[in-house]
Backbone as XML, in Angstrom:
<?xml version="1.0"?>
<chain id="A" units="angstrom">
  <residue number="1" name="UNK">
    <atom name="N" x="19.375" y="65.495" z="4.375"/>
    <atom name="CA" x="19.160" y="66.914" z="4.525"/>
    <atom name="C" x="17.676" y="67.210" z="4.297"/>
  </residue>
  <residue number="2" name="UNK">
    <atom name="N" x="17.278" y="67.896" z="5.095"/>
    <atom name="CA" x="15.389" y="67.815" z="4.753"/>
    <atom name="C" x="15.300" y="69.269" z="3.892"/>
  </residue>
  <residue number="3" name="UNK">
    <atom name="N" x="14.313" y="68.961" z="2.846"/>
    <atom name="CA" x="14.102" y="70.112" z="1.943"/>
    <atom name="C" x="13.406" y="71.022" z="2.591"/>
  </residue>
  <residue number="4" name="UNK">
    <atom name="N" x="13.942" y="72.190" z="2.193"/>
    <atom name="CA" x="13.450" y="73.821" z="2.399"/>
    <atom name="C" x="12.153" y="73.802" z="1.848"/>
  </residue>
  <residue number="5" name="UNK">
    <atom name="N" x="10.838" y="74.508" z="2.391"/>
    <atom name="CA" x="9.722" y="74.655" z="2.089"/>
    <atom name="C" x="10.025" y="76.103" z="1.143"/>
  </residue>
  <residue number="6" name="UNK">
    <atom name="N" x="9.076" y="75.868" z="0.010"/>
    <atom name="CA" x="9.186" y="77.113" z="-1.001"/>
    <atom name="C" x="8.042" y="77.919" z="-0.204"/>
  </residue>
  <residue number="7" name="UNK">
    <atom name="N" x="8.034" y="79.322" z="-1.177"/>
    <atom name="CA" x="7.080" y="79.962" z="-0.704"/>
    <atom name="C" x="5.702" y="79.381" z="-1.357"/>
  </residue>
  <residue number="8" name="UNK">
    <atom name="N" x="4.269" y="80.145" z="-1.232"/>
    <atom name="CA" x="3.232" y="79.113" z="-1.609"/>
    <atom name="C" x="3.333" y="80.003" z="-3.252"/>
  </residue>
  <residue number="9" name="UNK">
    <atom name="N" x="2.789" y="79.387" z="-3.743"/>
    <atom name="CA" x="2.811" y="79.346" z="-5.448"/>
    <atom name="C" x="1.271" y="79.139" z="-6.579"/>
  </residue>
  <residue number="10" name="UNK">
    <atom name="N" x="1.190" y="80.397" z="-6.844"/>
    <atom name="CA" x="0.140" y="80.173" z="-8.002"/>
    <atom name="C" x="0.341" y="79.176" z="-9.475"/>
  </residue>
  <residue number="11" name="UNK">
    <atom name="N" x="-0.277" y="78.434" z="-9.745"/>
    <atom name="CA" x="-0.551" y="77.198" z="-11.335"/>
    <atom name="C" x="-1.045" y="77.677" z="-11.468"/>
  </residue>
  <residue number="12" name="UNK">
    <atom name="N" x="-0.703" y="77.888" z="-13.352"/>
    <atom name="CA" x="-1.690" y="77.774" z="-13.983"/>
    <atom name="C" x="-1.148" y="76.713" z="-14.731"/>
  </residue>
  <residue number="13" name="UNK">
    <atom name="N" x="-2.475" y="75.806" z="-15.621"/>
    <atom name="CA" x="-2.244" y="75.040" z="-16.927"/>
    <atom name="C" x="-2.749" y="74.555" z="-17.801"/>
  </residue>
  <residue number="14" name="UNK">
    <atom name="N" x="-2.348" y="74.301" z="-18.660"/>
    <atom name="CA" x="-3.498" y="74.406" z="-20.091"/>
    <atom name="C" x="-2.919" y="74.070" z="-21.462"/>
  </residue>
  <residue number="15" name="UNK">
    <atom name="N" x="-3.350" y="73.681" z="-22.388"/>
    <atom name="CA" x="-2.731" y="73.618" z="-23.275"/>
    <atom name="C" x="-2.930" y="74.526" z="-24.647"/>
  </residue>
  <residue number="16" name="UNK">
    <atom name="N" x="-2.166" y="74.251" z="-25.154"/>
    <atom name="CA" x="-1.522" y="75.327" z="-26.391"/>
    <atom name="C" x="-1.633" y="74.576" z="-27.470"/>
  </residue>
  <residue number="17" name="UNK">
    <atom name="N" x="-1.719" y="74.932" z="-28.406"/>
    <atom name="CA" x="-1.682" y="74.445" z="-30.178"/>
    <atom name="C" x="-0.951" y="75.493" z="-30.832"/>
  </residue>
  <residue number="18" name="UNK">
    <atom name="N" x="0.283" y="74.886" z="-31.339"/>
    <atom name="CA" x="1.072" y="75.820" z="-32.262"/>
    <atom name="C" x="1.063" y="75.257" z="-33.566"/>
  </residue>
  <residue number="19" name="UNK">
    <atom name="N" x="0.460" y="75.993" z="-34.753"/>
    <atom name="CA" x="0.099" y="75.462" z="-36.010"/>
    <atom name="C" x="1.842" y="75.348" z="-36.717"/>
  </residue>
  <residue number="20" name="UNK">
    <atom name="N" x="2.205" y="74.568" z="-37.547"/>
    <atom name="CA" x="3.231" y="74.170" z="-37.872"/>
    <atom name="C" x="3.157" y="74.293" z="-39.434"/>
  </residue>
  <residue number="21" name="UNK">
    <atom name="N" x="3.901" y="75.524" z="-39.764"/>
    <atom name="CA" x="4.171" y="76.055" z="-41.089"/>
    <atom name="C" x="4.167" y="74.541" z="-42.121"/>
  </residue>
  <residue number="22" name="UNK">
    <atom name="N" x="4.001" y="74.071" z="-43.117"/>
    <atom name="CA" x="3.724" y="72.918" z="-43.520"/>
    <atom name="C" x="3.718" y="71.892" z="-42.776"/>
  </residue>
  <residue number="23" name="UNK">
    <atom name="N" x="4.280" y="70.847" z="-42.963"/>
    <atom name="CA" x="4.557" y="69.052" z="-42.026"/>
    <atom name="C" x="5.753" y="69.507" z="-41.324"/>
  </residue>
  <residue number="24" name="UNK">
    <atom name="N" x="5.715" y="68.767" z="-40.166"/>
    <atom name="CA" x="6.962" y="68.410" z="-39.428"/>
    <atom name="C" x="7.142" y="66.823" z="-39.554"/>
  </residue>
  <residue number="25" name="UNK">
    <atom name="N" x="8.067" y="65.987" z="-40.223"/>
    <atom name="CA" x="7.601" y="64.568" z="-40.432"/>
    <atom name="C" x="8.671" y="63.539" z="-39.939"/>
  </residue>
  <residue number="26" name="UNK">
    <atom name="N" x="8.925" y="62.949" z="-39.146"/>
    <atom name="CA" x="9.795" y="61.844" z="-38.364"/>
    <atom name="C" x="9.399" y="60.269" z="-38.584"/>
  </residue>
  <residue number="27" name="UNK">
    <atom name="N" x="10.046" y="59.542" z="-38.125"/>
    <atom name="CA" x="9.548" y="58.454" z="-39.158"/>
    <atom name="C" x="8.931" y="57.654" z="-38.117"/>
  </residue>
  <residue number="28" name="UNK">
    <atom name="N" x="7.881" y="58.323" z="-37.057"/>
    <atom name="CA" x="6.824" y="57.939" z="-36.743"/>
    <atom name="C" x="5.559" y="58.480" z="-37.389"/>
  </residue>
  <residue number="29" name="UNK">
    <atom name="N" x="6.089" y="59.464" z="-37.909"/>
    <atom name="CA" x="4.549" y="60.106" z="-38.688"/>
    <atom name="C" x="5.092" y="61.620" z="-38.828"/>
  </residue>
  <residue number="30" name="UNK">
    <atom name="N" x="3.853" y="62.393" z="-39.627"/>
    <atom name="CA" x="3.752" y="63.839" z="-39.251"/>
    <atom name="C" x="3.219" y="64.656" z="-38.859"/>
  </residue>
  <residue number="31" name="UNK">
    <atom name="N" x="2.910" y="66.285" z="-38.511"/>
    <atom name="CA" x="2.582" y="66.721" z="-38.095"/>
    <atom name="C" x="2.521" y="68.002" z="-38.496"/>
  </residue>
  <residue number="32" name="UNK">
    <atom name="N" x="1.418" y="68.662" z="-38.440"/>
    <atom name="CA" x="1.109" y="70.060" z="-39.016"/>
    <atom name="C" x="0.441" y="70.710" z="-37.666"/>
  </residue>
  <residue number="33" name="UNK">
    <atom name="N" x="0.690" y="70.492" z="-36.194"/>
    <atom name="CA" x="-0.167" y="70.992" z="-35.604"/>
    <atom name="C" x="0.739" y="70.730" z="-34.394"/>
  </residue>
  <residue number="34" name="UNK">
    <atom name="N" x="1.521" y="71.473" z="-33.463"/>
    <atom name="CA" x="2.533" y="71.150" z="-31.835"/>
    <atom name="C" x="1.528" y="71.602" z="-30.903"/>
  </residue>
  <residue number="35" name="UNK">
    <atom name="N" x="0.685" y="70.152" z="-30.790"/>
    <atom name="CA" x="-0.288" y="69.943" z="-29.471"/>
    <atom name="C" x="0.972" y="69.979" z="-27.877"/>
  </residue>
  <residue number="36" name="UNK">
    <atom name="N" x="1.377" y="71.195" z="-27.122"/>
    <atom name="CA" x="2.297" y="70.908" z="-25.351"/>
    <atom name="C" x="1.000" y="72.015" z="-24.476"/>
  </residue>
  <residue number="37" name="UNK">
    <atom name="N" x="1.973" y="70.826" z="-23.661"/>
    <atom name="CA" x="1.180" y="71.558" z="-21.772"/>
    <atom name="C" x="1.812" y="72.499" z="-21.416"/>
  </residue>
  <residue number="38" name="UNK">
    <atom name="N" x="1.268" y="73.411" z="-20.864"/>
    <atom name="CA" x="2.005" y="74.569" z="-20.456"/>
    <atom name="C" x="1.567" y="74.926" z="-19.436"/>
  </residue>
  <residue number="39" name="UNK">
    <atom name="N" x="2.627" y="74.890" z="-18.373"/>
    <atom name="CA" x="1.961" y="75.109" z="-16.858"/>
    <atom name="C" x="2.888" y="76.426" z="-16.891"/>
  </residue>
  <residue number="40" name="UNK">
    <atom name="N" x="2.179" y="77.799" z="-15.687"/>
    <atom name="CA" x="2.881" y="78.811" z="-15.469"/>
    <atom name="C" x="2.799" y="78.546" z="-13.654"/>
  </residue>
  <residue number="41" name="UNK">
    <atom name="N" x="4.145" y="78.756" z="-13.551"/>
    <atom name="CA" x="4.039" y="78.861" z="-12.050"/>
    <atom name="C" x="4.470" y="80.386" z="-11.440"/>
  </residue>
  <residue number="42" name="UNK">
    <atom name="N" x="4.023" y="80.783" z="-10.272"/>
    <atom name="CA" x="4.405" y="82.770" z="-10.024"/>
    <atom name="C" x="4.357" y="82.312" z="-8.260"/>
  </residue>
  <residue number="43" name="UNK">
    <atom name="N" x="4.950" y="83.389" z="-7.897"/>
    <atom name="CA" x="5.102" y="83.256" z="-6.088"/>
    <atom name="C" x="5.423" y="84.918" z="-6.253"/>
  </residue>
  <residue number="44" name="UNK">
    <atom name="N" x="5.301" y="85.521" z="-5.248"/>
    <atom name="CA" x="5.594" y="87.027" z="-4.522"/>
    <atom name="C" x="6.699" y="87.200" z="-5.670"/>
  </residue>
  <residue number="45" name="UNK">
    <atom name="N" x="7.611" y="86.742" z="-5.893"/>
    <atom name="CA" x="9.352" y="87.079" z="-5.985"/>
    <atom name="C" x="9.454" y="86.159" z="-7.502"/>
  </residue>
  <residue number="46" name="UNK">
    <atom name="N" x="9.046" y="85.647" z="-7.652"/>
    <atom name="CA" x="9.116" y="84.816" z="-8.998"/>
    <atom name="C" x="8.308" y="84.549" z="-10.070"/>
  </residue>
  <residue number="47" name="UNK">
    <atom name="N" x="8.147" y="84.396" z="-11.257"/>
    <atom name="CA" x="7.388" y="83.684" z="-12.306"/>
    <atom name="C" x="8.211" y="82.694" z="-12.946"/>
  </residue>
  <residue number="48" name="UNK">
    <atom name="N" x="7.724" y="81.472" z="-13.370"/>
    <atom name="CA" x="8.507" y="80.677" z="-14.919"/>
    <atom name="C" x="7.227" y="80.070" z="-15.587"/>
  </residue>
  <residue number="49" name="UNK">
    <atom name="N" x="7.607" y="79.171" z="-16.507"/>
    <atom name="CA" x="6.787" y="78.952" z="-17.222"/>
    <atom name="C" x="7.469" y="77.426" z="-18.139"/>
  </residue>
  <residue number="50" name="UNK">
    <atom name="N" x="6.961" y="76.229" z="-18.218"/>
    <atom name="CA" x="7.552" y="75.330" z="-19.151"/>
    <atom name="C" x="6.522" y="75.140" z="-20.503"/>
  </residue>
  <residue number="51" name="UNK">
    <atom name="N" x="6.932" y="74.185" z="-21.300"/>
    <atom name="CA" x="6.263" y="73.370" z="-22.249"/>
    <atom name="C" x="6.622" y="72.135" z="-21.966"/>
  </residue>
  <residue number="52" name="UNK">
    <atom name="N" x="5.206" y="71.117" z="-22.264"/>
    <atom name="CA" x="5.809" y="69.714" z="-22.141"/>
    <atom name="C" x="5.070" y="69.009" z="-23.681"/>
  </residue>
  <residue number="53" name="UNK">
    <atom name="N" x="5.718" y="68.166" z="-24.228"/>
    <atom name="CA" x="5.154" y="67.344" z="-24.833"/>
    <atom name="C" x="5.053" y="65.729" z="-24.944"/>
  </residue>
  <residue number="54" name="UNK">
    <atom name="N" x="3.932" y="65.259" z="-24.723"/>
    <atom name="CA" x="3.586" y="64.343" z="-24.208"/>
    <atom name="C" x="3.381" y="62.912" z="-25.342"/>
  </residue>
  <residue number="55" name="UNK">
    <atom name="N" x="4.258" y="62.410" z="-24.404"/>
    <atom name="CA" x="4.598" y="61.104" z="-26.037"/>
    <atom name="C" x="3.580" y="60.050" z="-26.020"/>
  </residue>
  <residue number="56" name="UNK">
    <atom name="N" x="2.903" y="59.709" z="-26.827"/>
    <atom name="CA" x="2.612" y="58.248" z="-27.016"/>
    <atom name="C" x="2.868" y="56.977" z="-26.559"/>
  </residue>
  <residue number="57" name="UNK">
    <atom name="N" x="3.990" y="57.234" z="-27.585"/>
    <atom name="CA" x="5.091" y="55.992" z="-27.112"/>
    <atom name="C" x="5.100" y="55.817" z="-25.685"/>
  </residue>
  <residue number="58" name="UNK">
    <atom name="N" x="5.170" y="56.793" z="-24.529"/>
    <atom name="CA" x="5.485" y="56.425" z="-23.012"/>
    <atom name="C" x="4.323" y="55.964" z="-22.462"/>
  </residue>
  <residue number="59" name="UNK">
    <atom name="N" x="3.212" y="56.266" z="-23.118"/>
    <atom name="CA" x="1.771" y="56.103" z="-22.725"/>
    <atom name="C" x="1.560" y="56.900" z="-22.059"/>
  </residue>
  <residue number="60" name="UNK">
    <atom name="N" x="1.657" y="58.472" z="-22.543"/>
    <atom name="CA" x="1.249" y="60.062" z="-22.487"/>
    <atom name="C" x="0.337" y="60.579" z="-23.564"/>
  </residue>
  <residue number="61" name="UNK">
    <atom name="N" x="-0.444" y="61.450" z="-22.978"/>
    <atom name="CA" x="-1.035" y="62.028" z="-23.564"/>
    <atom name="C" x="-1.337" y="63.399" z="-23.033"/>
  </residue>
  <residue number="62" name="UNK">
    <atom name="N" x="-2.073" y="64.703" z="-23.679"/>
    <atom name="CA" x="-2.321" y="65.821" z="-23.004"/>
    <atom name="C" x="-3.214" y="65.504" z="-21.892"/>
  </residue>
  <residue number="63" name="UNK">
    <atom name="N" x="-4.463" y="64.934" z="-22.075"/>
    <atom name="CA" x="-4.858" y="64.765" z="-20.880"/>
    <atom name="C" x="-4.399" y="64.054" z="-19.777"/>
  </residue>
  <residue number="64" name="UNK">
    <atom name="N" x="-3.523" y="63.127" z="-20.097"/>
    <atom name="CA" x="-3.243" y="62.411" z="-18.681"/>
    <atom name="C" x="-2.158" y="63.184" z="-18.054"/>
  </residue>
  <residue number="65" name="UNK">
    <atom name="N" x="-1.087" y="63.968" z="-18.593"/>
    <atom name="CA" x="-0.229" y="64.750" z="-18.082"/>
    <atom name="C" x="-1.068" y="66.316" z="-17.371"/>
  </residue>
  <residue number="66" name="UNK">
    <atom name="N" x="-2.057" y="66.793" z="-18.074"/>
    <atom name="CA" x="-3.030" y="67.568" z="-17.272"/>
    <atom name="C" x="-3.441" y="67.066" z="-15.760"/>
  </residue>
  <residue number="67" name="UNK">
    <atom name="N" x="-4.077" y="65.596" z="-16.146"/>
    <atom name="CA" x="-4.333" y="64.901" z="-14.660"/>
    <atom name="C" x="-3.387" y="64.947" z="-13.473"/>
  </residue>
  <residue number="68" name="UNK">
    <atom name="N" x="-2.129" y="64.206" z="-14.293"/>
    <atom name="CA" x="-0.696" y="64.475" z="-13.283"/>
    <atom name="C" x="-0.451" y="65.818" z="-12.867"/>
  </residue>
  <residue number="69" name="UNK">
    <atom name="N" x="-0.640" y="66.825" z="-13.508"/>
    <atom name="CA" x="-0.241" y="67.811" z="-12.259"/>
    <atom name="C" x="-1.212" y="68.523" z="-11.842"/>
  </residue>
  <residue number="70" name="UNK">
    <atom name="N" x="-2.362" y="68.334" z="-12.180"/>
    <atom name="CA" x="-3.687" y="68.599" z="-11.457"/>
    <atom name="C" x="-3.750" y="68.172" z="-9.983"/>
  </residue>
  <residue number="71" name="UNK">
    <atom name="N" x="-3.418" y="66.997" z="-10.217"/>
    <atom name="CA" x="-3.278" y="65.948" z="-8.571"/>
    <atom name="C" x="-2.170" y="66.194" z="-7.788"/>
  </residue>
  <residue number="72" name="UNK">
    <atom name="N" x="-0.905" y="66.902" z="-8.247"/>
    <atom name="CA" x="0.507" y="67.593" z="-7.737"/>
    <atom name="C" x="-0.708" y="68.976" z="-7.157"/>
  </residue>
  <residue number="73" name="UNK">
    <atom name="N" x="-1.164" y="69.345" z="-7.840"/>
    <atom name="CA" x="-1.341" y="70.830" z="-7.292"/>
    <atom name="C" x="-1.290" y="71.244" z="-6.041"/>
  </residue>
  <residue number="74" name="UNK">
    <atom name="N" x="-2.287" y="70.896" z="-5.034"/>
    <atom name="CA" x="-2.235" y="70.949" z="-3.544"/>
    <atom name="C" x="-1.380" y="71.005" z="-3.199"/>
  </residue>
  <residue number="75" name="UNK">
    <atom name="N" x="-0.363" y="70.396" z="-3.007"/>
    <atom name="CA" x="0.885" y="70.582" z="-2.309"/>
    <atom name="C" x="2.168" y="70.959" z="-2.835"/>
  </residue>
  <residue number="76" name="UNK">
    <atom name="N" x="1.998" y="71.602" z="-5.092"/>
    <atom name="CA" x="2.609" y="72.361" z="-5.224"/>
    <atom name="C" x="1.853" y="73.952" z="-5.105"/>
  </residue>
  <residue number="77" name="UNK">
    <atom name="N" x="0.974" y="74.174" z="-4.797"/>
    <atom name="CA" x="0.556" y="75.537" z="-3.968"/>
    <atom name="C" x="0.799" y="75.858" z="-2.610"/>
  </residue>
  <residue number="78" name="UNK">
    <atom name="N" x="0.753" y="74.588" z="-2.069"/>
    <atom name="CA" x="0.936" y="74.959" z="-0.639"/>
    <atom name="C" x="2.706" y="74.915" z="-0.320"/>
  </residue>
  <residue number="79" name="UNK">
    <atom name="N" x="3.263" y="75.090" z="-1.487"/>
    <atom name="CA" x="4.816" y="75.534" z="-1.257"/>
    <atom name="C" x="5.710" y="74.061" z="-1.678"/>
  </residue>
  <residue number="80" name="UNK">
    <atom name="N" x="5.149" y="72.817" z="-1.879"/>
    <atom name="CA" x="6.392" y="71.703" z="-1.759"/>
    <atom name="C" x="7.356" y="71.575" z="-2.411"/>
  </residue>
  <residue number="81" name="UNK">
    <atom name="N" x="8.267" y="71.243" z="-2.233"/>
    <atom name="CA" x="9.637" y="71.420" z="-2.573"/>
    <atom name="C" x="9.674" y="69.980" z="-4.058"/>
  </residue>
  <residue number="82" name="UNK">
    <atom name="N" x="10.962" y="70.329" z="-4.499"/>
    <atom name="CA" x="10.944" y="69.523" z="-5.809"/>
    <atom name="C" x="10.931" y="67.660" z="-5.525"/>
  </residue>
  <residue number="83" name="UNK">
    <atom name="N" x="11.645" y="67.406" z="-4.494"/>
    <atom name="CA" x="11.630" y="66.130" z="-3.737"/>
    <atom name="C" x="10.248" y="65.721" z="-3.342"/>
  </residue>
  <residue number="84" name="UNK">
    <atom name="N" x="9.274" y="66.361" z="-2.613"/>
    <atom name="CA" x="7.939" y="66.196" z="-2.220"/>
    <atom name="C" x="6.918" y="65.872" z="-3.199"/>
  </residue>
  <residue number="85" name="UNK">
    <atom name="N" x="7.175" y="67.383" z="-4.462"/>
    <atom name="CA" x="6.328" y="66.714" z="-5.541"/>
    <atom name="C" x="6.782" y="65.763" z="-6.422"/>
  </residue>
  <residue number="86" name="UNK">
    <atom name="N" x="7.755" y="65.649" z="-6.294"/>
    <atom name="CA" x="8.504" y="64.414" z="-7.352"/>
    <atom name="C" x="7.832" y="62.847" z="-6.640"/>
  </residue>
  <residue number="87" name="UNK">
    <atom name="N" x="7.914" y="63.361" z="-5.359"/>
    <atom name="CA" x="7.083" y="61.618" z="-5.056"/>
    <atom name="C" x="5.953" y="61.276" z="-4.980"/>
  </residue>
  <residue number="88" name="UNK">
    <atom name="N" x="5.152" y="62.333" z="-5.517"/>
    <atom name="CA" x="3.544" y="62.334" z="-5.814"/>
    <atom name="C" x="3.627" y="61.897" z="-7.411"/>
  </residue>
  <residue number="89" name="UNK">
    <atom name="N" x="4.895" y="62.129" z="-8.537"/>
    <atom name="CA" x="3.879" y="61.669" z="-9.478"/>
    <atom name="C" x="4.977" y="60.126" z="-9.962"/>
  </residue>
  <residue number="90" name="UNK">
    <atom name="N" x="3.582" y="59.680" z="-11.065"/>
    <atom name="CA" x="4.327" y="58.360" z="-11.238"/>
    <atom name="C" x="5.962" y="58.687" z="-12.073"/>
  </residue>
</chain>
């Protein structure tokens, strides 16, 4: 079935720091500070908005997940559907 073209779509993205009322502590470590990416997407008829947080462990980080959808952008502005950009990133 070939995917429906969306309409074209404004990004934004950037990241956020949410200070964390004492430690948050897991038994990889802790944390007093929720470093996520936050992309906003808007079209004529729509807005949303996610958080991502980007693990280590996967070999993520804020900047390289910035990179990844930096390089999606083009052709998630120019409307591509979830199949299209899904095969642009790794």
């Amino acid at each position: 079935m070939p995917e429906t073209k969306l309409p074209e779509v404004r990004l934004a993205v950037g990241i956020d720091r949410f200070p964390i009322r004492g430690h948050f502590t897991i038994a990889r470590g802790s944390k007093t500070v929720a470093e996520v990416v936050t992309v906003a997407l808007e079209t004529e008829a729509a807005r949303g908005w996610a958080e991502a947080v980007p693990y280590a462990r996967y070999g993520e980080s804020l900047d390289s997940v910035l990179a990844q959808i930096e390089a999606v952008r083009p052709a998630l502005e120019a409307g591509g559907g979830r199949a299209a950009i899904a095969s642009l990133l790794p």
